[in-house]
C-alpha positions in Angstrom: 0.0 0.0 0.0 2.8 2.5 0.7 3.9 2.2 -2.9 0.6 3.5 -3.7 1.1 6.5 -2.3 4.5 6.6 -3.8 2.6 6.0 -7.5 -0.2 9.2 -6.0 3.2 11.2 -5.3 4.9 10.8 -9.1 1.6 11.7 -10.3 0.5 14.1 -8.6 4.2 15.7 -9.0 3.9 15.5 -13.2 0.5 17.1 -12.5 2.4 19.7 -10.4 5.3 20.4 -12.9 2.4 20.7 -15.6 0.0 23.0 -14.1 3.5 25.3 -12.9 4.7 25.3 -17.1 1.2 26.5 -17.4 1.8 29.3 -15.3 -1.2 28.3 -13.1 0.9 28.5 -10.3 -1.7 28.4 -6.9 -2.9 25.0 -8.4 0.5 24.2 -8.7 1.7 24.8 -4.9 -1.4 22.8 -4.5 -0.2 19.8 -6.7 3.5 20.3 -4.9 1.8 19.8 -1.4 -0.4 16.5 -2.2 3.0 15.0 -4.0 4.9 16.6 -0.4 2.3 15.0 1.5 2.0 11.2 -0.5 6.2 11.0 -0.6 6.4 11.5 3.4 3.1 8.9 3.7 4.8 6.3 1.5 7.9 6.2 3.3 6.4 5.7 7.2 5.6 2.1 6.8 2.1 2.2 8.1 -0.2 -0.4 8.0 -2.7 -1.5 5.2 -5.7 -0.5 7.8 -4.1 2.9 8.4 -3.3 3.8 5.3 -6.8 3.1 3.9 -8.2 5.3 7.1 -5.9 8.2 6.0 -6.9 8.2 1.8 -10.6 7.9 3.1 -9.8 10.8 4.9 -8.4 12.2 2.2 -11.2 11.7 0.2 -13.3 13.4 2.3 -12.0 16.5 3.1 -11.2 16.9 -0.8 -15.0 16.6 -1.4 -15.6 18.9 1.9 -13.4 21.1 -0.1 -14.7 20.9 -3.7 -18.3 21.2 -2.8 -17.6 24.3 -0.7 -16.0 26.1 -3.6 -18.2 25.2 -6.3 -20.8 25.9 -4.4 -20.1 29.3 -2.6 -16.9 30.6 -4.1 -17.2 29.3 -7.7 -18.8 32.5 -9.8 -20.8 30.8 -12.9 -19.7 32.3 -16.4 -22.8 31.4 -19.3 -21.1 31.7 -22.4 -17.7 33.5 -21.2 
């Protein structure tokens, strides 16, 4: 399981290097935190148990997260 988080690191680093090129640079400071965050995780030699418990919690605050913007910070554009 911890070379999982490994695998979530590389990618989340090539979406990090991408988004930076792209000169969306918040999104990429994002990017370099999650692939900051999955390196140090896939190194600790946790167990299966935990590290299922910490990507569920994962999972949940990203979708606490995303639903909060899109719903109250997220300014619709029709046709911009």
């Amino acid at each position: 399981m911890s070379r999982m988080y490994r695998v979530m690191a590389f990618w989340t680093g090539v979406f990090a290097v991408l988004f930076f090129v792209g000169e969306m640079y918040e999104v990429s400071l994002l990017f370099f935190a999650n692939t900051a965050a999955f390196v140090g995780l896939g190194f600790m030699g946790l167990s299966e148990r935990t590290y299922l418990y910490i990507f569920g919690a994962y999972l949940t605050l990203f979708m606490v997260g995303f639903s909060y913007y899109t719903i109250f910070l997220m300014e619709p554009a029709l046709g911009h």
